[in-house]
Structure formats: C-alpha cells, structure tokens
FIMAR-460009 format. One record per residue (C-alpha): residue number from 1; x, y, z negated. Coordinates in steps of 0.25 Angstrom, whole numbers, m for minus. Each point is the difference from the previous one (the first is absolute). Example, Ala and Ser with C-alpha at 12.3 -4.5 7.8 and 13.67 -1.06 7.14 Angstrom:
2
<rec 1; <49; m18; m31>>
<rec 2; <6; 14; 2>>
***
This chain:
591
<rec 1; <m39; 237; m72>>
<rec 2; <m6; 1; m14>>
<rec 3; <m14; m4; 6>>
<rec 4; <3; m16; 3>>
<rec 5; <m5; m9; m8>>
<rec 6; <15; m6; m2>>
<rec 7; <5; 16; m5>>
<rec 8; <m12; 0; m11>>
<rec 9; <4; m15; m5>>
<rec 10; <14; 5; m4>>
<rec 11; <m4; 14; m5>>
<rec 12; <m10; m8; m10>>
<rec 13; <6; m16; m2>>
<rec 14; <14; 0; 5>>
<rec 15; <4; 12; m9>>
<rec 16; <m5; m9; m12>>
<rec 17; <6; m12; 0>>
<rec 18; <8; m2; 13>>
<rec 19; <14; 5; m8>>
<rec 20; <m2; m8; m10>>
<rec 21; <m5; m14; 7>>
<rec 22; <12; 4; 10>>
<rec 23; <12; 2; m11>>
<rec 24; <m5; m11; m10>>
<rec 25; <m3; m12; 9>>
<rec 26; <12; 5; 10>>
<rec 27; <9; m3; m13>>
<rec 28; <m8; m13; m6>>
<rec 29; <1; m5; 14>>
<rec 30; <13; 0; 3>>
<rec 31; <5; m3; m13>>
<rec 32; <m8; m13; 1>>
<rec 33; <6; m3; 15>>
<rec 34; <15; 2; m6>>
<rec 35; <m3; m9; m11>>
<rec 36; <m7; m10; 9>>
<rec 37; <13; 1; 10>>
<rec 38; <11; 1; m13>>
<rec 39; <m8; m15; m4>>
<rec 40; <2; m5; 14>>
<rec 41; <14; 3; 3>>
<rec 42; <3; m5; m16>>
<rec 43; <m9; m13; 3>>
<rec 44; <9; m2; 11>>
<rec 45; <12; 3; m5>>
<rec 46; <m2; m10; m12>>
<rec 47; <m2; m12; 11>>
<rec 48; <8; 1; 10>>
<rec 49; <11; 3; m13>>
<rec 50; <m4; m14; m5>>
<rec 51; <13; m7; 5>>
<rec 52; <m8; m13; m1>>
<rec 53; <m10; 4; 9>>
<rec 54; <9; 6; 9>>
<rec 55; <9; m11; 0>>
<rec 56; <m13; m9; 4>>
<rec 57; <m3; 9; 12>>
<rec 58; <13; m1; 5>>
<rec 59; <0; m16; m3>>
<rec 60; <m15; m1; 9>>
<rec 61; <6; 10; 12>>
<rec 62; <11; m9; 3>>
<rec 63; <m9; m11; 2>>
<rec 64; <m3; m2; 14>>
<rec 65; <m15; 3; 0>>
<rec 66; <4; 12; m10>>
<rec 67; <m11; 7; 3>>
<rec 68; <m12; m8; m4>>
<rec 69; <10; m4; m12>>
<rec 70; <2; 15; m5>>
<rec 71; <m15; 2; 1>>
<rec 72; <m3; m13; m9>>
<rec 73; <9; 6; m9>>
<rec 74; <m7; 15; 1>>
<rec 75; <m13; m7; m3>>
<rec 76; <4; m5; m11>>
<rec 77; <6; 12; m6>>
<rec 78; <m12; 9; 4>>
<rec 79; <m3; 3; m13>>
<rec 80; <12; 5; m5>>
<rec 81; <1; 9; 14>>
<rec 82; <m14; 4; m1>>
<rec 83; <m4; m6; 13>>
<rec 84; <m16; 1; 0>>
<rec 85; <m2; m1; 17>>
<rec 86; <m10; 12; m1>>
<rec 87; <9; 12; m5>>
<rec 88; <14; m6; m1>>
<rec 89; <6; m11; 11>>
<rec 90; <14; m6; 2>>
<rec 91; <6; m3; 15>>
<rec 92; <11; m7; 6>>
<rec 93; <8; 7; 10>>
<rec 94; <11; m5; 7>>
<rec 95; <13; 8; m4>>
<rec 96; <4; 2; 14>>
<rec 97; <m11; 4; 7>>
<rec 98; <m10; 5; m9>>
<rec 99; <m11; m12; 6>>
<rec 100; <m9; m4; m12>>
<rec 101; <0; m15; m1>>
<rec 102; <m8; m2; m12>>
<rec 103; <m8; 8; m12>>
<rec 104; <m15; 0; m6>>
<rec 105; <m5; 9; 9>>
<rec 106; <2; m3; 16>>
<rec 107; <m7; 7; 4>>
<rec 108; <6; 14; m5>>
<rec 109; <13; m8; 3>>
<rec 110; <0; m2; 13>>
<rec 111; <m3; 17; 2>>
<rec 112; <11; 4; m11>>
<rec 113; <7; 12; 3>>
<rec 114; <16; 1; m3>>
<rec 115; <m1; 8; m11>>
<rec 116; <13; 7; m6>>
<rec 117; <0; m9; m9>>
<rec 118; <2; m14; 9>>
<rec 119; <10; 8; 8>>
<rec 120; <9; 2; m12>>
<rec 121; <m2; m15; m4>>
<rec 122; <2; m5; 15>>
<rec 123; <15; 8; m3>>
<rec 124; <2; m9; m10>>
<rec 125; <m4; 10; m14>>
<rec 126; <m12; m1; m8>>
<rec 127; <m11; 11; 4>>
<rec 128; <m7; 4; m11>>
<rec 129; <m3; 16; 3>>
<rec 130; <m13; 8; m5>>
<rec 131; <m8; 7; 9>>
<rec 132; <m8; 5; m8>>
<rec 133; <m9; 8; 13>>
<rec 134; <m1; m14; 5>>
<rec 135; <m12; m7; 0>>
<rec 136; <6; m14; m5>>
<rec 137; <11; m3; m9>>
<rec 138; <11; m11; 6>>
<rec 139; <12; m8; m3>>
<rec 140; <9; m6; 8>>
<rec 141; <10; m11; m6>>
<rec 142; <11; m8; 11>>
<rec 143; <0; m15; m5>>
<rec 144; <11; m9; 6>>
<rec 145; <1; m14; 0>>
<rec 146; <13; m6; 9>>
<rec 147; <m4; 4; 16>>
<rec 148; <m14; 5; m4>>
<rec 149; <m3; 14; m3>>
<rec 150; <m13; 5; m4>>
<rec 151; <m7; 13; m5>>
<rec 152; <m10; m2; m12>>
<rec 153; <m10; 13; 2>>
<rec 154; <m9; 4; m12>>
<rec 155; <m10; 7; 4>>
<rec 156; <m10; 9; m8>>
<rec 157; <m10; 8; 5>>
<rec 158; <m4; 9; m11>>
<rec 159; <m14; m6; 0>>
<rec 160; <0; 1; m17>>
<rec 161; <5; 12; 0>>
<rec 162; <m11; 7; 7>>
<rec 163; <m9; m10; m8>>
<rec 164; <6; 7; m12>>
<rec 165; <m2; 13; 5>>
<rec 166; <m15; 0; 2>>
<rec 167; <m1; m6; m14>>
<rec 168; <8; 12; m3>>
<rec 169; <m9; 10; 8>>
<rec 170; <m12; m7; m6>>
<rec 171; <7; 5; m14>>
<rec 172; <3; 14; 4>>
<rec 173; <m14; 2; 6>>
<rec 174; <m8; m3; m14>>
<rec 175; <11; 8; m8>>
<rec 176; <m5; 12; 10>>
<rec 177; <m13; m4; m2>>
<rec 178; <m3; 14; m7>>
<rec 179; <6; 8; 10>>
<rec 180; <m9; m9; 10>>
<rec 181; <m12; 5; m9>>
<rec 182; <4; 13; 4>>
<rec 183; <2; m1; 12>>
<rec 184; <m13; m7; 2>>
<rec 185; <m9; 13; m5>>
<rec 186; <8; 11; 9>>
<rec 187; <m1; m10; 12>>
<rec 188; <m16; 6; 0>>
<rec 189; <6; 11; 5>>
<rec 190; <3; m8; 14>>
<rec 191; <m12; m8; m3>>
<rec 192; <m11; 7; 11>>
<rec 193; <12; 1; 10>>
<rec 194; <2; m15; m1>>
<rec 195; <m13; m7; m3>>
<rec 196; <m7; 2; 12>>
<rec 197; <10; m5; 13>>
<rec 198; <4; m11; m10>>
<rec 199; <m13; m5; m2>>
<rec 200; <m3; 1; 18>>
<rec 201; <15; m9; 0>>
<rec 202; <m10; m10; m10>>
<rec 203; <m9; m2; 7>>
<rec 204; <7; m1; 13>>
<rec 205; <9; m12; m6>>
<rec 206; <m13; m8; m5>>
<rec 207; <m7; 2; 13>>
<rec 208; <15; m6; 6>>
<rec 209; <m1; m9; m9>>
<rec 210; <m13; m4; 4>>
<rec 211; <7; m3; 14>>
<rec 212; <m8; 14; 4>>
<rec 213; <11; 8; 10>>
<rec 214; <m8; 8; 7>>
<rec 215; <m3; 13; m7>>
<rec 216; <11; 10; m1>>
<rec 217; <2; 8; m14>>
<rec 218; <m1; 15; 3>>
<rec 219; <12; 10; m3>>
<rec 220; <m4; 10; m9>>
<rec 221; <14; 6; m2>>
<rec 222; <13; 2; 5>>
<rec 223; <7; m2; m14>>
<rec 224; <6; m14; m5>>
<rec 225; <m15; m6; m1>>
<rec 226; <m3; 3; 12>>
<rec 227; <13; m6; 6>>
<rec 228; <m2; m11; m7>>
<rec 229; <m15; m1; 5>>
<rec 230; <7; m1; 14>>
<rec 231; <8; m9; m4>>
<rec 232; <m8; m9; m4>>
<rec 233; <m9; 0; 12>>
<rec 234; <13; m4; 9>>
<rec 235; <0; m11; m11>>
<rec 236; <m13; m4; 2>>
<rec 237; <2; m1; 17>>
<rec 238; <13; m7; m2>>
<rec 239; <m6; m11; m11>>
<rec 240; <m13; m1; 8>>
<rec 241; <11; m4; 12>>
<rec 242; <9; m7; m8>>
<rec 243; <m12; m10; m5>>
<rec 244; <m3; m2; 14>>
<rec 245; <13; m5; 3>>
<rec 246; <1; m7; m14>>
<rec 247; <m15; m6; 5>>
<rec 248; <8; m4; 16>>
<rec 249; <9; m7; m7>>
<rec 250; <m7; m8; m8>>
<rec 251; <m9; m5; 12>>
<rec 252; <14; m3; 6>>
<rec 253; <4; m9; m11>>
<rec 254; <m13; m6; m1>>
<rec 255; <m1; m4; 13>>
<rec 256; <15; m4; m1>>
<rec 257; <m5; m10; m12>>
<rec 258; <m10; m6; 7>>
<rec 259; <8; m3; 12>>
<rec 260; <15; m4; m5>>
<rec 261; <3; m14; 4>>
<rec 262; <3; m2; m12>>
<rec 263; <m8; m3; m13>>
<rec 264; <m2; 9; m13>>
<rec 265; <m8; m5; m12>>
<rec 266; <m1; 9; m13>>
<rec 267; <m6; m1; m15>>
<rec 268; <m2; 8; m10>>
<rec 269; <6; m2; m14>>
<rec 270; <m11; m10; m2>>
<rec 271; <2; m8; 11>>
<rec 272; <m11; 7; 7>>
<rec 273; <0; 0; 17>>
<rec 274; <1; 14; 3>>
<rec 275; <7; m1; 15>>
<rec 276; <m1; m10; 9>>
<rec 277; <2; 1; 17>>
<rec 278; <m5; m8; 10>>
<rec 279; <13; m6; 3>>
<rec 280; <2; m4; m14>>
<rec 281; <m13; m8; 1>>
<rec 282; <3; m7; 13>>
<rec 283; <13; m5; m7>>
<rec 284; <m5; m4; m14>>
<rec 285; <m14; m6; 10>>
<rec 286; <m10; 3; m11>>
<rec 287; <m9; 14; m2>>
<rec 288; <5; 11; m7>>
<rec 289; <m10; m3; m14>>
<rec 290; <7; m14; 0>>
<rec 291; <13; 7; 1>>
<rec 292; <1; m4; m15>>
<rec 293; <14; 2; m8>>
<rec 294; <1; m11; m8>>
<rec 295; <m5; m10; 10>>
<rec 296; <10; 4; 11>>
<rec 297; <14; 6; m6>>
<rec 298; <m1; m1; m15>>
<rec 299; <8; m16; 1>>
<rec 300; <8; 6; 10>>
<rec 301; <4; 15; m9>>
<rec 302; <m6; 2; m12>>
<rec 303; <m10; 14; 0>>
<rec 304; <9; 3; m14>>
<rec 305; <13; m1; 7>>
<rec 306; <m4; 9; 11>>
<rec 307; <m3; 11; m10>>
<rec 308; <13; m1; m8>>
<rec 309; <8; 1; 13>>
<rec 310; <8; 16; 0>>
<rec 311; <m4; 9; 12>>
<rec 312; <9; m6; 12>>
<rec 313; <0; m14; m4>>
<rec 314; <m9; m11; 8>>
<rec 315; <m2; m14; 0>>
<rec 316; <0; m11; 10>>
<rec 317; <m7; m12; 5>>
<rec 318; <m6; m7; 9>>
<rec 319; <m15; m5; 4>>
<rec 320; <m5; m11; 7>>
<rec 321; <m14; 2; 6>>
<rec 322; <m4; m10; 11>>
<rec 323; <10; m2; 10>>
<rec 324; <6; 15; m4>>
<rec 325; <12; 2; m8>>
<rec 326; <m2; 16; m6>>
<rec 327; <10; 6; m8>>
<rec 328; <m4; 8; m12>>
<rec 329; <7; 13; m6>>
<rec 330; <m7; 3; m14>>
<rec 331; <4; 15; m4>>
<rec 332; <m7; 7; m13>>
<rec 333; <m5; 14; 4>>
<rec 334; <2; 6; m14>>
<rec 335; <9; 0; m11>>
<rec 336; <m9; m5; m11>>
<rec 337; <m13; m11; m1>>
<rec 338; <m8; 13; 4>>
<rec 339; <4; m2; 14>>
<rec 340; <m3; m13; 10>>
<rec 341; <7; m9; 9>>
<rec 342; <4; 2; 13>>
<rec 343; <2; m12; 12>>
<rec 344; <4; 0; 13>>
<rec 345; <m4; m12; 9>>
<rec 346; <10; m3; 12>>
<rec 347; <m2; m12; 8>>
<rec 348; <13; m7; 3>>
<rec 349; <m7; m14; 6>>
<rec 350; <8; 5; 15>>
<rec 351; <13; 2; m8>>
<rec 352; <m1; m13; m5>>
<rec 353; <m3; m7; 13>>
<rec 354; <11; 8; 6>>
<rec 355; <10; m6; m11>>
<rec 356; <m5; m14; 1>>
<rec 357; <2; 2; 17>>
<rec 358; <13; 5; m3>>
<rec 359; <5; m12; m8>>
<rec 360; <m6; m10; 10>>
<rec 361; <8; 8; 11>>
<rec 362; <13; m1; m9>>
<rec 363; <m3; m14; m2>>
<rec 364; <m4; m4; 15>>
<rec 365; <12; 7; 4>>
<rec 366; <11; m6; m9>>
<rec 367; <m8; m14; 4>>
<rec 368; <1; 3; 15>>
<rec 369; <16; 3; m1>>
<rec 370; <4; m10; m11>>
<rec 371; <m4; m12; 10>>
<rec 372; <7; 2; 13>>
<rec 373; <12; 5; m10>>
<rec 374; <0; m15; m6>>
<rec 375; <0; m5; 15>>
<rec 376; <12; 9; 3>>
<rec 377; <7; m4; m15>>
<rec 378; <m3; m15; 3>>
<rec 379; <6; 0; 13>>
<rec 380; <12; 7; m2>>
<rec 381; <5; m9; m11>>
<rec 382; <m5; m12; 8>>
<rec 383; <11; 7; 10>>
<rec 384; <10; 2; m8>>
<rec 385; <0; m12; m9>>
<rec 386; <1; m9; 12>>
<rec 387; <14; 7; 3>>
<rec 388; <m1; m4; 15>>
<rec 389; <m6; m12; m1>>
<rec 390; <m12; 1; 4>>
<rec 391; <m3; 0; 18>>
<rec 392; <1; 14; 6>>
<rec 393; <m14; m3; 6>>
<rec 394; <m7; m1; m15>>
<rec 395; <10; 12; m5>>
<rec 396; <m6; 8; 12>>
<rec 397; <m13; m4; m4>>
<rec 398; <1; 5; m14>>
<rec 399; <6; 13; 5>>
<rec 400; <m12; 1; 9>>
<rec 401; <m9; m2; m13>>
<rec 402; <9; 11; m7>>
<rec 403; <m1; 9; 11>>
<rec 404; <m15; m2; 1>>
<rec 405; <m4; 1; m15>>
<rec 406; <10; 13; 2>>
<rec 407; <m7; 7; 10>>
<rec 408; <m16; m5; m7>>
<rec 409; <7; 8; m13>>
<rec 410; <2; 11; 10>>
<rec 411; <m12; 1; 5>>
<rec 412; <m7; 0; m14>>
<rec 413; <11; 13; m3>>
<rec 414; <m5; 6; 13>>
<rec 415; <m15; m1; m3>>
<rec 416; <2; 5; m14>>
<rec 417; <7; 12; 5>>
<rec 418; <m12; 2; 9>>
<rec 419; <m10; 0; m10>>
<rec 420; <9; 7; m10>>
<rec 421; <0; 11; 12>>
<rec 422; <m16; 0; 3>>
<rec 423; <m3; 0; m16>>
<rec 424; <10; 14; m1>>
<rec 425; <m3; 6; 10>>
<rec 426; <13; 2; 8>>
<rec 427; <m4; m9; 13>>
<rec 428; <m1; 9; 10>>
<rec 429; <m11; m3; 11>>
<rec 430; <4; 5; 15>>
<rec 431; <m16; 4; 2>>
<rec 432; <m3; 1; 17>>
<rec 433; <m11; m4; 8>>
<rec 434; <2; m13; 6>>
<rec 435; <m10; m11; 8>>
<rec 436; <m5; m10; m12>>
<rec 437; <m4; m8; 13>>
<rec 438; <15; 1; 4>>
<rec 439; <6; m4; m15>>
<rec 440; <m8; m13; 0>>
<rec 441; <5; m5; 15>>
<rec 442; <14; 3; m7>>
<rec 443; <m1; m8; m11>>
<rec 444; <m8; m11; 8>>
<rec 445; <12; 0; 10>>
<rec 446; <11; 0; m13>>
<rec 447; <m9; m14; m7>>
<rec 448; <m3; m8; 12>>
<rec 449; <13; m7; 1>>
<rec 450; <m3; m3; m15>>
<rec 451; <m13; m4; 1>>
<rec 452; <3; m10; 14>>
<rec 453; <12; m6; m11>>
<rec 454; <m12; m5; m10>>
<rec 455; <m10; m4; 12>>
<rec 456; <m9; 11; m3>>
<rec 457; <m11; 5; 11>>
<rec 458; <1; 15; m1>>
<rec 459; <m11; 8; 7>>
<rec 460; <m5; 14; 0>>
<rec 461; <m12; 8; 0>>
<rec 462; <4; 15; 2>>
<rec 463; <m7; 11; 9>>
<rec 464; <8; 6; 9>>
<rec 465; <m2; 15; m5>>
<rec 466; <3; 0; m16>>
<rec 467; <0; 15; m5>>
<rec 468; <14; 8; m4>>
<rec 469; <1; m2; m13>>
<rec 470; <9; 9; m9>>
<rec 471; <11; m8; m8>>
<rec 472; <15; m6; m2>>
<rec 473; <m2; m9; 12>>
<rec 474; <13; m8; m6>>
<rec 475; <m8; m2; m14>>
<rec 476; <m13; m4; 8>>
<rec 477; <7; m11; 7>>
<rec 478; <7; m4; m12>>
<rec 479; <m15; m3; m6>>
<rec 480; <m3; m7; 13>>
<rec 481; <10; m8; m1>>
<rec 482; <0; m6; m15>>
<rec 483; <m13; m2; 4>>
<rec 484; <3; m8; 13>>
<rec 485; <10; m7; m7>>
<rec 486; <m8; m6; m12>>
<rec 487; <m11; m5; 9>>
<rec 488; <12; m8; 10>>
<rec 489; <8; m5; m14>>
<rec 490; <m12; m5; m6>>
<rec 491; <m8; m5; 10>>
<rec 492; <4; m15; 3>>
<rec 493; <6; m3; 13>>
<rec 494; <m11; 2; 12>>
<rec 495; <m9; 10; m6>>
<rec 496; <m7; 11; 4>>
<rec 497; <3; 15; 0>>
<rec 498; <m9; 10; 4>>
<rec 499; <2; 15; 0>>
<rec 500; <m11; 9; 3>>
<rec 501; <m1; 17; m1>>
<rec 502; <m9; 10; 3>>
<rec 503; <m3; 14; m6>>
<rec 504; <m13; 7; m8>>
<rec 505; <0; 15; 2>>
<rec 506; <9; 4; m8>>
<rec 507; <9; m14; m4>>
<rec 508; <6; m11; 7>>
<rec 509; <2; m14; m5>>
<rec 510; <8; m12; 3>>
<rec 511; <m6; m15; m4>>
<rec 512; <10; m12; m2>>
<rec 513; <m8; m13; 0>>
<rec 514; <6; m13; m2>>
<rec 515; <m6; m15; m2>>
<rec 516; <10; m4; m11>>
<rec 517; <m3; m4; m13>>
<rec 518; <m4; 13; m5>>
<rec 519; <0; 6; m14>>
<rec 520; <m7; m7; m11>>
<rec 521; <m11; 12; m6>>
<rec 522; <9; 0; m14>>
<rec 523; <11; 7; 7>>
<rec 524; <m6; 8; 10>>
<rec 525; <0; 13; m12>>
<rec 526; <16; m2; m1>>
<rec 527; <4; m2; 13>>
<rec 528; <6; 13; 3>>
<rec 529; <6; 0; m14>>
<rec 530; <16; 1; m2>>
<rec 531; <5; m14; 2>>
<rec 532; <m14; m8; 0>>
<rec 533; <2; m11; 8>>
<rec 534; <m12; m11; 2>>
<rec 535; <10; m10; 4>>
<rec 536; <12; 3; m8>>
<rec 537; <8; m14; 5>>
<rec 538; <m5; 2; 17>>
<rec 539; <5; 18; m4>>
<rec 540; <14; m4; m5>>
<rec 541; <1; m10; 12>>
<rec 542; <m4; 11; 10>>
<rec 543; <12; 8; m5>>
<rec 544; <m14; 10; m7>>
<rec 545; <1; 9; m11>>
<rec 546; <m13; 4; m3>>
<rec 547; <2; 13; 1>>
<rec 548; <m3; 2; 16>>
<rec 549; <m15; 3; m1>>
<rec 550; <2; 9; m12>>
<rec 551; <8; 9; 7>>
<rec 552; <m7; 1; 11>>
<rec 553; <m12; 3; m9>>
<rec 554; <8; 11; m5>>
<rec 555; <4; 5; 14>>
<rec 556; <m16; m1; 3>>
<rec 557; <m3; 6; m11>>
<rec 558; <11; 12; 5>>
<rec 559; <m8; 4; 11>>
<rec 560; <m14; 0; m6>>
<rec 561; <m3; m14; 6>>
<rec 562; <m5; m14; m7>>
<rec 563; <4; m15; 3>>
<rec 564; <m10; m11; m5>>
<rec 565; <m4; m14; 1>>
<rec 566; <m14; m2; 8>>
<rec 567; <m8; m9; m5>>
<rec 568; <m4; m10; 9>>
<rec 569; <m4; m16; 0>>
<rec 570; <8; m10; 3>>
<rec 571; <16; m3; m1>>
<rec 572; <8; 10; 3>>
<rec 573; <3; 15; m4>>
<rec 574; <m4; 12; 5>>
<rec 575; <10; 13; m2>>
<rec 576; <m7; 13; 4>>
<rec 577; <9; 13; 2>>
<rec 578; <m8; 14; 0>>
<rec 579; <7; 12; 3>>
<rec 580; <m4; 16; 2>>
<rec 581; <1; 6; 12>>
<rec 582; <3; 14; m4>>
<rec 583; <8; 4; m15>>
<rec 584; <m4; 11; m8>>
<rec 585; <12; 10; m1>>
<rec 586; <2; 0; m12>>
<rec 587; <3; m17; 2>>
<rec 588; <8; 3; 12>>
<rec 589; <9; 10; m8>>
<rec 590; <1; m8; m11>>
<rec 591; <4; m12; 8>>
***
C-alpha cells in the first residue's frame, strides 16, 4: 500500500497543506455562495415587492397576447432583476401547465424542469426556497391578469459564484505560497519515482500530437504511473479512431456541400469568398472569383447589417438572375465582425410558375363558370318577368338553353373533379390486360354515328394482332375517345379521319390524323394545358371545356405513356398516343 506513488504524495504533500486548503477554502467558499444566494433572493424580494412593477405585470398578463407583453416588460426591467442572458435568465410559464411560452433563453426553456419552486407558484404561492446543494438558484412568482395565468421564473445558475470561487482559490493559493515552497523541496523525494514514466507519457503525447499513433508507450509498473500509462494508450487507440470518424464525417459533409441542390455562398469578416458550391455557381451564373460581395448582395443586405444580426436571426430577399428567381437567406456565422457571412441560395423559379399557373387556373375556371351562369340568370328573369306572356314554344326553348348551360356547368364540375382526383392521387386505376387492338374498334364503333352526323369519312389502318397491353382499359379509351372526338368537332363537315396503330417492341401507339385546319405553331406548346383552347368561340359552341386533353394527359401520364402532336405538313393535326406494354411494379402498385 505504502509503495504507490499515490500513498508517497499524501505521506510528503497532503499532510502539508491538504487541512489547511481543505478547512479555509471550504469555509471562504461557502460563505461567498450564501451571500451570493442571500443577494438573490433579497434582489428578488425588492422587485417583485415593488407594487408598481408588480402591478404592471399583472396589467400586461391580462392583455391578450400577455406573454410577449410581460416579456417586453421583463426586458425592460432586466437591470434591476439582474437578467444578463449568460448566468441569469427569465421564462414565461403558463400557470396551468407549466409550458414555457416566452423568456431570454429558449433554448433552456423549452428543456426546463419543474422545479419545486414552479410547482409551488403553479398552486398559487410564491416559491422562493434555497437550495443551497443545487446547482442553480430560482424563483418562481404567479402573475395574474383577468383569465390569464402565468409563471415568471428567474433563473440563476450560479455561473458567478463559481467565478468568484476561483478568484477566491487563486487568493488562497498565493497566501500558501510558503507552504507550496515547501512542499516543493520535499517533493525531490518522489522526484526519481516520477520523472522518468512522466517524461515516456511526453513524448508519447508530442508523437500524437504529431498525428503519430503507432508506437505503444511500455509499462514499466504496476503503480498509478503505470495505470495511467495504459490508460493513456487506450486514449491514444480511441483518439486515433475517433479522428477517423471525425475525418468520415467530414468527407460526408463535403461531399454533401458540394451536391445539395441548394446554394451556399460564405465571406469572411472582410468580405472575402471563402465557400462557394457548384450549385451556388449555377444560380448566380458567374465563376466563383467573380462571386463578389459587394457587386451581388451588398444593394440588396448590406454586409454591415448581416454582421450585427444575433445568432438565430436571418434575412430575406430575393434575386433575379436571368430567367431564375432565387431566393436568399443571409445568416451571420459569428457573434462579432470577426466572424463572416453566411447565404443559402434556393431557386424558387418552379414555385413561381406554379403560382402564376395556379392563378390562371382560378381565373379560367371562375371565367368558364360565370358565362353559362349569366345565360341561366338572363333567361330565368327573361321567364319570370314575362309572367306567362310569352309562347310555350319560346319558354321551352329558354328552358332548353337553361338545361343546357346547366348540364355544360356540370361537365366543367365533373372534369375538375377528375383532375382534382389524378393530381392527388386518389383515382384508382382497375390495371388488367386487355387487347389495345380491341379498345380502339370500341371506341371506333362508339364515334361513328358522330362522325356520319358531320359528314366525316372515318377510316382505319390497324393490324390485326396488336400486342396485350397492361392498363385501365376504361382510362385508355377515355383517351381514345377525347382524341376521336376533337378530330370529328373541329374538323368541318366532310373531312377526313384516319386512325392507324401498330406496336415497337416493347410500346404500342395510336395515330389520329385529320384534314382540318390544324393548330397554328404558337399554340402547339399549350395545347394540352388546363383550359387552353385554340378556338375559344368554335370550343364553347362545341359544349368544350378545354380540359379534355389535359386529363387525358394525366391519365397518360398515369400509366407511363406519352400523348403528342406529330408534326406533319399540310392542314390538318396529328395526335399520337404511346403507351407501355408492361408496368413496372412499383407503377402497378401505386396505380
């Protein structure tokens, strides 16, 4: 026992001056923690005794947003509460359940334990108990203000008490400077013991801190040095693995960097590049060396305001670049003009497109519903006002205008309900392998009676033999027929139809040619878009739409297919159908 190093320290050091350090700073120490916690509790006693400022919290907790009003009001009294946001913070707790709602520290809020404290202000008293063994000092204060019940929580962790300890272990350690002198010249006793492992565990930390980790320091003894000296090789295994990691993972967040979608440009605190990824090049358009501070962002945040923003904060704006709208989040990295400047790219130009679609949507849509509803309006009245008046063949052909504006509102309903199913995903497709070949004759068969009405010759070229395809044979032929059916509506009386078919390998397609008067070149790129119509009046006179081709697009689209204009000279349009003959799995399943 008397041989370990540890036994020969206290025989020769601790006898000296452990007592004394252990009796004088044990008694400094915690005479300088009850006066720091006496000054607490009295700082706290004094203002929340203050009837005026009492009064005041219970005037901002009966506003309605009583939270962010009480903390207004604790900001402004931080001084006299002590609030620094380092060592001391206020919160905001909600009476009944203990929730923090606000405070200068959300961080520690949103983890705050119910201390006995809050539980005594959640029953309705004031907790203001010292616990002298804890390692923070609280108080807990109800504040009510007509329906509205809150908890202010002061909060101190002690952070200056230990600050006044060290100073105060700084003081007790040069009055024992003599005793340290001492100590010092029996200490060569143990000198021989100690010099020689200590100087091996040296060297053995340079060479690691060289990045060296091979060699393994030998152990000379079975004492506390020569513990230690194992210890410290199992140090060095478990650094030299744990830089590894550290090493995986910032390849990771390299390579992360350099493939987000998203852009991230940073400067130093002189507006310096110092980061800059591929994708933040591709949206500014210009090199990294020309990615120049003052040039790009400086009119649209100013380099000095990103500095003095608080950790957290950010700013907001937006870039035009080109055709690309890109969005910009400007962040300070650090607290002080040390630090640099922080922006993340994020290219909103879809978003944008998608907003403006979805406003011409609205717009077409309250258009295509507004006319046939001031036809039914007009009608009506024209009917009423005329109080029998009028002959009972005109007032049944009014009604037949009213029935038929009624069921072309229907069908606008019907199709936006389709598409509203298609675009969320709850229309179901009834997959099963059905004959393409049969699915055109059927909808040939359904259109000929149409197509004979306007005069039309309707011919066809399909082989005889079209492969199984794998689909919603109701869906297909939905497709087939809004194709059909545009060619014989606008077509003029006595035209030509032609439908031909055939398969490549693996796809099967369907061609509808007519001799009309085709679409002009400027509307070919829309014409599958929600209510586009090349010929609005002929469309509305038709009984059209415009939103036939865009659902069968989707329905397309659905089963992995494509539907397209051919190009082709002359008058006339060409629609072309494609379709898989096999879906994936994954594409049946999902269907």
């Amino acid at each position: 026992m008397f041989r370990s190093l540890h036994m020969k320290l206290v025989m020769i050091l601790v006898l000296l001056i452990t007592s004394l350090m252990t009796v004088v700073g044990a008694f400094l120490m915690t005479s300088v923690t009850n006066f720091y916690i006496d000054s607490f509790y009295e700082q706290m006693n004094e203002a929340f005794s203050d009837a005026s400022f009492y009064s005041a919290l219970q005037t901002e907790a009966a506003q309605e947003d009583g939270a962010q009003r009480l903390q207004s009001l604790l900001e402004l009294y931080s001084g006299t509460l002590g609030i620094d946001s380092r060592s001391r913070n206020y919160y905001i707790l909600d009476a009944g359940t203990g929730e923090f709602l606000a405070g200068s520290d959300e961080a520690a809020g949103a983890t705050l334990e119910q201390t006995a404290n809050i539980l005594a202000a959640r029953n309705g008293a004031v907790g203001a108990e010292s616990d002298i063994a804890a390692s923070y000092m609280d108080v807990a204060v109800p504040v009510s203000g007509g329906d509205n019940h809150f908890i202010i929580y002061i909060r101190d962790d002690r952070a200056a008490v230990s600050d006044l300890n060290s100073e105060l272990l700084i003081i007790i350690l040069q009055a024992l400077l003599v005793g340290l002198l001492v100590s010092i010249l029996l200490s060569f006793l143990l000198a021989k013991t100690m010099i020689d492992p200590i100087e091996k565990l040296t060297e053995g930390a340079e060479r690691i801190a060289g990045g060296d980790f091979d060699e393994v320091l030998e152990v000379d003894s079975t004492d506390e040095i020569g513990i230690l000296t194992t210890t410290f090789n199992d140090m060095a295994s478990v650094l030299h693995d744990t830089l590894d990691a550290v090493e995986n993972e910032r390849s990771k967040l390299d390579a992360l960097f350099l493939h987000m979608t998203d852009g991230v440009v940073a400067y130093d605190g002189d507006q310096r590049l110092m980061h800059c990824n591929p994708a933040a090049v591709a949206l500014l358009d210009r090199a990294p060396e020309d990615c120049v501070y003052a040039e790009i962002f400086e009119p649209i945040c100013p380099f000095a305001h990103v500095l003095s923003m608080r950790r957290g904060d950010y700013a907001e704006a937006e870039l035009t670049v080109g055709d690309r709208s890109v969005e910009l989040y400007f962040a300070a990295f650090a607290d002080d003009e040390a630090g640099g400047v922080l922006i993340v790219l994020h290219d909103i130009t879809e978003h944008r497109k998608t907003e403006e679609r979805r406003r011409e949507f609205v717009a077409n849509v309250s258009h295509e519903l507004r006319t046939p509803l001031t036809n039914i309006r007009s009608y009506a009245e024209t009917i009423r006002d005329a109080d029998g008046d009028i002959p009972r063949e005109t007032e049944n052909g009014f009604l037949d205008i009213v029935i038929s504006e009624t069921d072309r509102m229907t069908h606008i309903v019907q199709d936006l309900l389709t598409l509203s199913r298609l675009d969320s995903g709850r229309t179901e497709m009834v997959m099963a392998r059905f004959s393409f070949g049969d699915a055109i004759d059927a909808v040939l068969r359904s259109i000929a009676l149409e197509a004979q009405r306007h005069g039309h010759e309707l011919t066809s070229d399909c082989p005889e033999h079209l492969p199984l395809i794998m689909g919603d044979r109701g869906r297909i032929e939905q497709v087939m027929l809004n194709v059909l059916s545009n060619a014989v509506k606008y077509t003029p009386d006595g035209g030509h139809i032609r439908v031909t078919a055939g398969d490549a390998g693996d796809t099967v397609w369907m061609e509808v040619a007519d001799d009309g008067i085709g679409i002009p070149e400027k509307d070919r790129g829309r014409i599958f878009e929600r209510f586009y119509r090349v010929d609005k009046a002929r469309s509305r006179e038709s009984g059209g739409t415009g939103l036939g081709l865009s659902i069968a697009t989707e329905i397309v689209q659905r089963h992995n297919g494509s539907l397209s204009l051919v190009d082709r000279e002359g008058p006339g349009t060409t629609v072309r159908l494609e379709l898989p003959v096999m879906q994936s799995e994954g594409q049946e399943a999902l269907l």
